[in-house]
N, C-alpha and C positions, 0 to 999 in steps of 0.2 A: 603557181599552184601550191598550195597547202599541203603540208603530209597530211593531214585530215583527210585529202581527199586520192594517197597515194594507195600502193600495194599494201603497207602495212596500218590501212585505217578502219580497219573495225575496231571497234568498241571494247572487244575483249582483247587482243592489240595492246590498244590504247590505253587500255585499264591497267595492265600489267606494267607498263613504262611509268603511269603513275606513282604507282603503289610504289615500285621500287624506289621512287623520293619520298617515301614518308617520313616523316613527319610535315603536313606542310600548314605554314602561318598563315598563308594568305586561301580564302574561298572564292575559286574562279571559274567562272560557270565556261566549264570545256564543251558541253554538248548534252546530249540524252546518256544518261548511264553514265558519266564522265564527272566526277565529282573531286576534287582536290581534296579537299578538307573532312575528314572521317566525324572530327567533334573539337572543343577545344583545345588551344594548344598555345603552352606557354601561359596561362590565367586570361588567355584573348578567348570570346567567346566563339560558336561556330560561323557566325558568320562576318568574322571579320577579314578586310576593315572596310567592308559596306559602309556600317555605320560612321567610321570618320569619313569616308567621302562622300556625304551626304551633307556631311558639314563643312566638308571644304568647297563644295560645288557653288555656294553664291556668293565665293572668292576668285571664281575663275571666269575668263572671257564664254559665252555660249556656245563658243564658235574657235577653236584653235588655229584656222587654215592658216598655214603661209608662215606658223611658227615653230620654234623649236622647243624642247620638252628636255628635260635633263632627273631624271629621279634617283636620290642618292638616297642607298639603302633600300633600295628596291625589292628588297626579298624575290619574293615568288610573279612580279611583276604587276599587278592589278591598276596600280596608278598610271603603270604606263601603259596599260592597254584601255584604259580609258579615256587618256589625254589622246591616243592616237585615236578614238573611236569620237574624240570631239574632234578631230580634223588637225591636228599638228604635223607637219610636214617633214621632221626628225624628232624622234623620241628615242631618248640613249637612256638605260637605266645601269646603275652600277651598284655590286655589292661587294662586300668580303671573304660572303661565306661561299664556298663553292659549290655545294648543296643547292642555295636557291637559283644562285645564276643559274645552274644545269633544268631548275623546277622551270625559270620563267622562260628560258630558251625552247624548252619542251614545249610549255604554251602558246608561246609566239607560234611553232610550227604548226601547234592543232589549231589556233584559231586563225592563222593563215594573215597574221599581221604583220608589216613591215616595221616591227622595233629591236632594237640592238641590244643585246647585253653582254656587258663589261665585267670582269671579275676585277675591280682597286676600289681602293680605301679613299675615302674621305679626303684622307691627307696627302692622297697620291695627286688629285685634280690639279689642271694646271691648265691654264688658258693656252699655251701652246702644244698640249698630246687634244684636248676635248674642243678647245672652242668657248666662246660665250653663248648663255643659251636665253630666249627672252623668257622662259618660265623654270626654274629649277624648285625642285619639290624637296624638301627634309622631315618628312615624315617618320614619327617616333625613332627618331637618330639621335640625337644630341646628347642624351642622358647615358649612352651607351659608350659615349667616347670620352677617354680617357682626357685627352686633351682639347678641350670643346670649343678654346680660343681662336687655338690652329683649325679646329674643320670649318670653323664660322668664316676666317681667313680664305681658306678653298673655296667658300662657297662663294664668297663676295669676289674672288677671281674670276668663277667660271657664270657670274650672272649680268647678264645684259640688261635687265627689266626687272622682274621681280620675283621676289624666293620667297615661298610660303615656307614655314618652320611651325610642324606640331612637335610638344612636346610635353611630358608630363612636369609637371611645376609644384615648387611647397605650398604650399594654400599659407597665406597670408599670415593667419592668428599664427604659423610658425615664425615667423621671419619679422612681423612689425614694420612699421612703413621705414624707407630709406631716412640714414638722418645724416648730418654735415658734422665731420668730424676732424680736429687738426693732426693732420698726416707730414710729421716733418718737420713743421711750421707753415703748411699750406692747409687751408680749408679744402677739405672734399667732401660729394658726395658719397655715402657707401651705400649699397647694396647689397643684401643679405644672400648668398648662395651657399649650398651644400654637400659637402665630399660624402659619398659613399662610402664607405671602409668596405671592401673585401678580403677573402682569404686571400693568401700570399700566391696562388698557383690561378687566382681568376683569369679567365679568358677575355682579354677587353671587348670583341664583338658579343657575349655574350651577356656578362656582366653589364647591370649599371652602377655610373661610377662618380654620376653629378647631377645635382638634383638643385636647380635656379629657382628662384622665385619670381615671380611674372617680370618685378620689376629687373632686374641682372639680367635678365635673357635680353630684354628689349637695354639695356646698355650697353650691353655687348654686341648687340646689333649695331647700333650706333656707332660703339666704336672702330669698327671694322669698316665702316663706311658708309651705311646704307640710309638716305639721309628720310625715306618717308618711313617710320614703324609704326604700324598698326597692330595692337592687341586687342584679341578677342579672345576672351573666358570661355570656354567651352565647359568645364563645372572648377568644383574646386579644385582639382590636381590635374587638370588638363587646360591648355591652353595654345591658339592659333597666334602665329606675329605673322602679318602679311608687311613684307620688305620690300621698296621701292628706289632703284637708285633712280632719283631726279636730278632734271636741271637744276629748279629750284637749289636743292641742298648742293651742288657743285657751284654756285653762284655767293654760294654762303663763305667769308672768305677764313669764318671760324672751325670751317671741317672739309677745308680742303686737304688732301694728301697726294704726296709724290711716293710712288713706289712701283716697280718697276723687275719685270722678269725678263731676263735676258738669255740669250740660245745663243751660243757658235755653230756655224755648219759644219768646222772643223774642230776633232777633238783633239788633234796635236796639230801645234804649226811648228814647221822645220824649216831653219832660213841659214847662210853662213854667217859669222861672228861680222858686225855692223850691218850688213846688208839690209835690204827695206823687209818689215815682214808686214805682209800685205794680208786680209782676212777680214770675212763679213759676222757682223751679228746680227740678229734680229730680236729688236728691241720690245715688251708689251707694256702699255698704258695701265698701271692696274690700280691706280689711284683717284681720288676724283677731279684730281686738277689735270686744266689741260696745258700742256705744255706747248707754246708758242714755237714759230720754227726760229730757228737761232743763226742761221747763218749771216756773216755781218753785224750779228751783236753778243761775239763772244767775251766782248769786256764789257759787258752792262751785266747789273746786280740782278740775280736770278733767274738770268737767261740759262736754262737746260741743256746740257752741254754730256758726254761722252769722255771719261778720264782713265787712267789705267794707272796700276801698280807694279810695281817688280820684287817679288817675291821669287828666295829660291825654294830649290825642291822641297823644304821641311815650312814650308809658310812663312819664314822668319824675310821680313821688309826688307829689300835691299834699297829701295828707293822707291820712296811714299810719292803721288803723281809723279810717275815716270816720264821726264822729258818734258813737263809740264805739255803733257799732249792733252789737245781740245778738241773730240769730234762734234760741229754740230748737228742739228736738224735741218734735215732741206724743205720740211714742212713742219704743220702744225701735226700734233699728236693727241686728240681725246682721248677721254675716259676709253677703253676697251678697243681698240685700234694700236696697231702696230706700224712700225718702221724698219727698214734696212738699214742699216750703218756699214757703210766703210771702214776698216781700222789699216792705218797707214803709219809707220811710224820705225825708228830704226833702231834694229837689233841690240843686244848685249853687245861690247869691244869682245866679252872671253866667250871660252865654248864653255857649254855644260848644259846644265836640265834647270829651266827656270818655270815657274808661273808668273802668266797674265790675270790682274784682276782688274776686272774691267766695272769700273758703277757710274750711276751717271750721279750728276754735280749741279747745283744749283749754285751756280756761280759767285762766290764772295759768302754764301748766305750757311754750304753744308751739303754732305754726299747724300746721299738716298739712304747709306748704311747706317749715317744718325740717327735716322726717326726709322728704322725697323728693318730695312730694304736687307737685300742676301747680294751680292756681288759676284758674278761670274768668273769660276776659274779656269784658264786655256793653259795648258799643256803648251811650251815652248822648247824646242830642240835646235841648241844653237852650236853649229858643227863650227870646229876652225879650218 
């Protein structure tokens, strides 16, 4: 049952629960007398953002059943009560501000929808707290975050299928077309993008801080992984990139990537000095290659393998692969799938407080840490 339809559901109620969130961005038709949105807000007009999803609607399936919905920057929730009202079977919306989450959780309750909202950032997502979702939404986000690489990164972790990205863009006569320039002594492409300056005290959710040009968004897209980009001009400083991770582009052997987020179920392991210290990880796929299963072919070149460092308590190396330990795969690993790992292997000889850093290794070829990868730290407590 809906609070819409509890003890405290009348209309003047309801209107007062409102009001107390005003100011609000998003226009979402709560019922009779029940109106979100007073007038513009923010230079958005009253009725937004009808009109962008009016424009994103013959980018989406007609029909969501039987999928999942993920909307980053969700504000006041509108996308995600529409994505549920086309039939998605999870719809999770996340924001920053605490403000909105409280406006679209309100909503969810008047209009009696089963959708989730999350109060984290962008840069919080991670395929092991959320999940992979087969539609994730970035609606006017990107120009507001400071660092638009990293959320593009989050986003291409937590997307199974395809991530729509509206944003506002430089209109072209700014920027001039891409040209090849030598960088180093290597020829590249460049692409023209653009820093905001703010005052020194700006709020980055609040603030925008980066301003791409059609062509730099959709490179950046790319580079993060997503091997279909579609851009579509919505006028001249707004523009759609509909994103597609394909077989196709995982097939491609020029934009394959290994990288990899790793979880211990333990945050300290305590063993005695030599003894076996025994502990599971759980491994995520977040790249587009897939990695074959390895056991039996832990001396073949770029066989995907499980390696570990010993580091004491201040980070400083004690021993770079420790033990020269090789955990492999007991299966294959795709794009967006996970494994468990075993970690087996034996103790420090002294007592004290060490770190485990645990990455995996393309064997003969380079760690995951080379091309970008973050490597897992465990807490090790080794008594004498």
């Amino acid at each position: 049952m809906s609070e819409n339809s509890g003890p405290d559901a009348n209309p003047r109620s309801l209107l007062a629960r409102i009001r107390a969130l005003d100011p609000w961005f998003h226009d979402i038709d709560l019922g009779p007398e029940l109106k979100t949105k007073l007038g513009p807000c923010a230079d958005e007009p009253s009725d937004h953002p009808k009109p962008t999803w009016e424009l994103l609607k013959p980018y989406l399936p007609a029909d969501l059943s039987g999928q999942s919905v993920l909307d980053v920057g969700c504000n006041a929730g509108f996308y995600s009560f529409e994505a549920k009202r086309l039939g998605a079977n999870r719809v999770l919306g996340v924001d920053v501000q605490r403000r909105e989450i409280a406006q679209a959780r309100l909503a969810a309750q008047i209009l009696g929808l089963d959708v989730t909202f999350q109060r984290t950032s962008v840069y919080d997502l991670s395929i092991a707290d959320v999940g992979q979702f087969d539609l994730v939404l970035a609606l006017g986000l990107l120009y507001h975050c400071r660092h638009p690489l990293l959320a593009l990164e989050r986003l291409f972790e937590v997307t199974r299928g395809t991530l729509i990205v509206e944003s506002a863009v430089a209109p072209e006569e700014w920027t001039g077309p891409p040209q090849a320039r030598s960088i180093g002594g290597l020829v590249r492409r460049l692409v023209p993008a653009f820093y905001i300056e703010n005052d020194p005290d700006a709020a980055e959710a609040v603030y925008n801080w980066f301003l791409p040009s059609p062509a730099s968004l959709a490179a950046l897209l790319r580079g993060v992984g997503f091997g279909g980009v579609t851009h579509v001009a919505v006028s001249e400083q707004r523009s759609l990139f509909v994103c597609t991770r394909n077989a196709d582009a995982r097939s491609d052997t020029r934009v394959k990537s290994y990288k990899a987020r790793l979880v211990a179920r333990e945050a300290v392991v305590s063993t005695p000095a030599s003894d076996v210290i025994a502990f599971t990880v759980r491994v995520w796929n977040l790249g587009t290659a897939t990695w074959e299963a390895s056991i039996g072919r832990e001396e073949e070149r770029g066989a995907v393998l499980l390696g570990v460092h010993l580091l004491d308590a201040a980070e400083n190396v004690l021993e770079w692969d420790f033990r020269r330990y090789r955990g492999a795969l007991s299966r294959t690993v795709r794009p967006g799938e996970w494994i468990d790992m075993e970690v087996r292997l034996t103790a420090p000889k002294s007592a004290g407080q060490y770190l485990l850093e645990l990455d995996l290794v393309r064997e003969f070829e380079g760690w995951f840490e080379d091309v970008g990868g973050t490597p897992l730290k465990v807490d090790l407590d080794v008594r004498g």
